[in-house]
C-alpha positions in Angstrom: -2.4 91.6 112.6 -0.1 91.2 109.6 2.5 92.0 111.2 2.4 89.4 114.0 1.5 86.8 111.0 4.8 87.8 109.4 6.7 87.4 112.4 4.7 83.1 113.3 5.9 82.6 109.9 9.6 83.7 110.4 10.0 82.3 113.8 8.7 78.9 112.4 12.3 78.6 110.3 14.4 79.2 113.7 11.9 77.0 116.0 12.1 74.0 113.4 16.2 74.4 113.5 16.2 74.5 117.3 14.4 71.3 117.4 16.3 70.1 114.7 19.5 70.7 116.9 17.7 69.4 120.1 17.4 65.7 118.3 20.8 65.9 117.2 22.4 66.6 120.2 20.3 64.3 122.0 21.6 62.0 119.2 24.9 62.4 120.0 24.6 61.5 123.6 22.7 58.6 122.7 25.3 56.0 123.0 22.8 52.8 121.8 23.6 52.8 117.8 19.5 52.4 116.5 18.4 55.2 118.8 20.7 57.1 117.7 19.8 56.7 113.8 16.7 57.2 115.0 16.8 60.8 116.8 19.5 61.7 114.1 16.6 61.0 111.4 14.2 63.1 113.0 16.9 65.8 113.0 16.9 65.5 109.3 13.0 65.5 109.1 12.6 69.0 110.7 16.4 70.4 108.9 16.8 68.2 105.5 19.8 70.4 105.5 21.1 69.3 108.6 24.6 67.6 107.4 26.3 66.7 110.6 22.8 64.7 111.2 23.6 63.0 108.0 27.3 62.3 108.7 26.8 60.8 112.2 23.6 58.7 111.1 26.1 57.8 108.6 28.8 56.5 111.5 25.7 55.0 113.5 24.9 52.8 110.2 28.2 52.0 109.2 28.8 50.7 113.1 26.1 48.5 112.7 27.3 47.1 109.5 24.5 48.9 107.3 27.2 49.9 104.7 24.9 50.4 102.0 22.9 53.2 104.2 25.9 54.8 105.4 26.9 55.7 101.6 23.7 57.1 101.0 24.0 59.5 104.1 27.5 60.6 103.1 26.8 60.9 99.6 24.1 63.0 100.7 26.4 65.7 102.3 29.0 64.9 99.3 26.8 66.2 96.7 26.0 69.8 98.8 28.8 70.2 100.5 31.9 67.4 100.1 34.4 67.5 102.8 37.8 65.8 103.4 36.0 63.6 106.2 33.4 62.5 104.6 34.9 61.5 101.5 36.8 59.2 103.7 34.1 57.7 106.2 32.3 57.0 102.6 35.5 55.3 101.2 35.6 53.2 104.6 32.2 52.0 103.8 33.0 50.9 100.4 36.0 49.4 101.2 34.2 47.0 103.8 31.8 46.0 101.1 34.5 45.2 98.8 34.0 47.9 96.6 37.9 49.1 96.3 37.7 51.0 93.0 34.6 53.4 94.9 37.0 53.0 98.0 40.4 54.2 96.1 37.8 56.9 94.2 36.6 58.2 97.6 40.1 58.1 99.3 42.1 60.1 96.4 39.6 62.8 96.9 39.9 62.6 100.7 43.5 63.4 100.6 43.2 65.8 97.5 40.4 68.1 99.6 42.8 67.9 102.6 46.8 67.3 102.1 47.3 66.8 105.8 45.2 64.0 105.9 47.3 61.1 106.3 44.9 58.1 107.5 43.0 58.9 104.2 46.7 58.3 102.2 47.5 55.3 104.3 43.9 53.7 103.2 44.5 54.6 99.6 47.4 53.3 99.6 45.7 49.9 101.3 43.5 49.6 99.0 45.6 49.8 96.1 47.5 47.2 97.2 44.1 44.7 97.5 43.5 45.6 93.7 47.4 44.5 93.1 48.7 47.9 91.9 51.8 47.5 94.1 54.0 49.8 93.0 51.2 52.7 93.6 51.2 51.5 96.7 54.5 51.7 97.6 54.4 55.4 96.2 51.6 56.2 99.1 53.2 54.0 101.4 56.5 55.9 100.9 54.7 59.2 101.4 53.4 58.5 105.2 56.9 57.1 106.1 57.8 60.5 105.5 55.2 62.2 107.5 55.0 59.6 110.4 58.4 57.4 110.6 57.6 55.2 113.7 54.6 52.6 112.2 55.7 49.7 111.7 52.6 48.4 110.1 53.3 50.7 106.9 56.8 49.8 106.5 55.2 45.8 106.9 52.6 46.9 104.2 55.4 48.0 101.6 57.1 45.3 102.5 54.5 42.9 101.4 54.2 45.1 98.2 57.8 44.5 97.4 57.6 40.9 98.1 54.6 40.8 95.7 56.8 42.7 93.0 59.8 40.1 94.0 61.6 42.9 95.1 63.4 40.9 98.1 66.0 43.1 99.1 63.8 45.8 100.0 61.0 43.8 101.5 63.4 42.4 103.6 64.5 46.1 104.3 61.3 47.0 105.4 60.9 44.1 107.8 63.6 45.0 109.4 63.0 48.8 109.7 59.4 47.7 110.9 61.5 46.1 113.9 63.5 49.2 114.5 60.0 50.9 114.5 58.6 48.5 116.7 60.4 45.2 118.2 57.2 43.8 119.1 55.8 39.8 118.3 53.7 41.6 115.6 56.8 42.7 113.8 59.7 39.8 114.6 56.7 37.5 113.6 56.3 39.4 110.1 59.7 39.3 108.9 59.8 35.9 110.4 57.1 34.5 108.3 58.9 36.5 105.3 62.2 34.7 106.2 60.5 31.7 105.6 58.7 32.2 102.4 62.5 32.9 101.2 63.8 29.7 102.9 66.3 31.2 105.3 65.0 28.9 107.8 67.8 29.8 110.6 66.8 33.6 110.5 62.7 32.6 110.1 63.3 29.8 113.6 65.5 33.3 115.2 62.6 35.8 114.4 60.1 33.6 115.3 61.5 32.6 118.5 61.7 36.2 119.6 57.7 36.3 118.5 56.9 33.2 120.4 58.6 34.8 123.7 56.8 38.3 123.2 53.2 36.5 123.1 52.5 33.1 123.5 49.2 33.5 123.1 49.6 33.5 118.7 48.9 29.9 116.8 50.2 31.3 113.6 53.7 31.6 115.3 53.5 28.4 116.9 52.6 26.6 113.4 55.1 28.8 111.5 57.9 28.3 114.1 57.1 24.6 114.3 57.6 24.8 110.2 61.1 26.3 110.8 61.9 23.4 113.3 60.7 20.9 110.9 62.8 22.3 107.7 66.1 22.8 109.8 65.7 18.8 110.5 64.5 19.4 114.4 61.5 17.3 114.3 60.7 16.5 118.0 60.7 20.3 118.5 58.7 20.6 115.6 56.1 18.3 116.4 55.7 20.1 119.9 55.1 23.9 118.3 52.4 21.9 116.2 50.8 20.3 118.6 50.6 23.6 120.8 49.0 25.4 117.2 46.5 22.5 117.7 45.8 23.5 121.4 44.1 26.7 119.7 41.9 25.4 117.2 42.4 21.4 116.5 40.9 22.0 113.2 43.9 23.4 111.8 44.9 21.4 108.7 47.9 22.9 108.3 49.5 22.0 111.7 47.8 18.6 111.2 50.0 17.9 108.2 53.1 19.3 109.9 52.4 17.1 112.4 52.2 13.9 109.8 55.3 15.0 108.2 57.3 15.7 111.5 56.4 12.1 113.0 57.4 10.3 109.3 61.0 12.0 109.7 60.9 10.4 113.0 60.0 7.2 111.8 56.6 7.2 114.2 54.4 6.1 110.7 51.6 5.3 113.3 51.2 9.2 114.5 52.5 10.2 110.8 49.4 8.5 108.9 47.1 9.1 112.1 47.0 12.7 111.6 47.2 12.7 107.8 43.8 11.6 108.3 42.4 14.1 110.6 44.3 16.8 108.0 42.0 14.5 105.3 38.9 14.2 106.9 38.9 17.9 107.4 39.6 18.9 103.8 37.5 16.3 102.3 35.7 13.7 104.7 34.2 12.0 101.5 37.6 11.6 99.4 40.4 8.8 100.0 43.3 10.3 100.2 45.4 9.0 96.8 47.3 12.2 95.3 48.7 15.5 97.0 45.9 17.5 94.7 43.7 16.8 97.8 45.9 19.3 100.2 46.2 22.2 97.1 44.3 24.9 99.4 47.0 24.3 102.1 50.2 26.1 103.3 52.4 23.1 102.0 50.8 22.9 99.2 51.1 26.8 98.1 54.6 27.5 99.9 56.5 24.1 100.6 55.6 22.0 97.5 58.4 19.8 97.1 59.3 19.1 100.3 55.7 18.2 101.3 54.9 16.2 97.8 57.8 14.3 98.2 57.6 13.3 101.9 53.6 13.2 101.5 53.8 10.9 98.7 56.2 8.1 100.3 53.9 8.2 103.4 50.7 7.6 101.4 52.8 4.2 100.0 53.3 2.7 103.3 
């Protein structure tokens, strides 16, 4: 009799993990995101020691935008037995509540558990460039050109480190090698925009052409093309890229004001001062318009100051 009571109690261990797997793989299958949690959970009640039921309860939480959860399940397996992966699912959900230091934290230990792992580089070196440590950045950036050449998004990301470090030359470097990468509208509209910000408005109106004719289906190329237009003195072609930014979303502020300033070097004052007010009652339906400090959230504002303060300013006097 002993013996048989021996045996219950050491078949209990293996029948408990066999269920445990059953829920988990039933889990896995499970393709709606709360059913999934919840077979995953019961996994976890029968095995506590069940980590892949941790890790992908994890995933199912983070999908469904319960960061906070999904860092407790990973920190869960972290503590008895950290891994490369989940190191880096962890920093993920840090990083999409903001928290880049825990996010740069989890992503440095990502790569050093696992050398290879080059998306958990690339996000480290992301996130050091949203807490400004640019030139870190560029050091990571550098690293996965190395390893994987052809992406023109990190060549565009080191490119906008550069830019932030006023290193022109190479930014502009990088824009272009982006290009060579990919000569896609993602790209020609990238270094277009960058072309622009360092008023070499013939190359920005080139660029942005090419972005235009790859996919007409982006406002921001429309208004930053129709921006081009409007600096290189072309204003009926710049009040038409406006007006087809407007056709997107005729809230846009920005295109409203290039409009105003577009139909002013026309001489049309009617159109100029008509959509300075819809740019106005926009940004501040309750404020007269009476000083430029009213636009200081806007592209002209931030990028095209003098040009749109002086031109602003004699339209608010007629």
């Amino acid at each position: 009799m002993k013996k048989y009571i021996i045996l219950i109690l050491c078949l209990i261990p293996l029948l408990t993990y066999s269920q445990s797997n059953k829920f988990f793989r039933k889990g896995m299958r499970e393709a709606d995101l709360n059913k999934k949690i919840a077979l995953f959970t019961e996994a976890i009640k029968l095995d506590p020691k069940n980590l892949d039921a941790y890790f992908y309860r994890g995933i199912a939480k983070n999908d469904l935008g319960n960061f906070h959860g999904a860092i407790v399940d990973y920190s869960k397996i972290i503590v008895l037995k950290p891994d490369a992966d989940t190191y880096y699912n962890r920093g993920n959900s840090r990083y999409s509540l903001k928290d880049f230091v825990g996010a740069k934290s989890d992503y440095s230990k990502a790569f050093e558990t696992d050398s290879t792992f080059i998306d958990a580089l690339y996000s480290l070196g992301c996130v050091k460039y949203d807490l400004e440590e640019y030139e870190d950045a560029i050091k990571d950036f550098s690293k996965v050109i190395k390893v994987v050449p052809d992406q023109p998004k990190t060549y565009i990301l080191r490119a906008s480190a550069y830019k932030a470090l006023k290193e022109h030359k190479k930014a502009l470097k990088d824009y272009s090698l982006a290009i060579l990468a990919e000569p896609s509208a993602y790209t020609y509209y990238s270094r277009g925009v960058y072309y622009l910000d360092i008023n070499y408005y013939q190359k920005a109106n080139i660029d942005l052409n090419a972005a235009v004719a790859l996919n007409r289906n982006n406002a921001f190329a429309y208004f930053y093309r129709g921006t081009s237009y409007l600096l290189l003195g072309k204003y009926n072609t710049a009040i038409s890229d406006f007006t087809s930014a407007l056709k997107f979303d005729s809230t846009d502020f920005d295109a409203l004001l290039g409009l105003a300033l577009a139909y002013y070097k026309t001489g049309d004052i009617t159109n100029a001062k008509l959509n300075l007010q819809k740019a106005k009652s926009i940004l501040s339906p309750e404020k007269d318009i009476k000083t430029t400090g009213l636009f200081d959230n806007t592209y002209w504002f931030q990028n095209k100051y003098y040009y749109f303060n002086n031109n602003i300013q004699a339209l608010l006097k007629l």
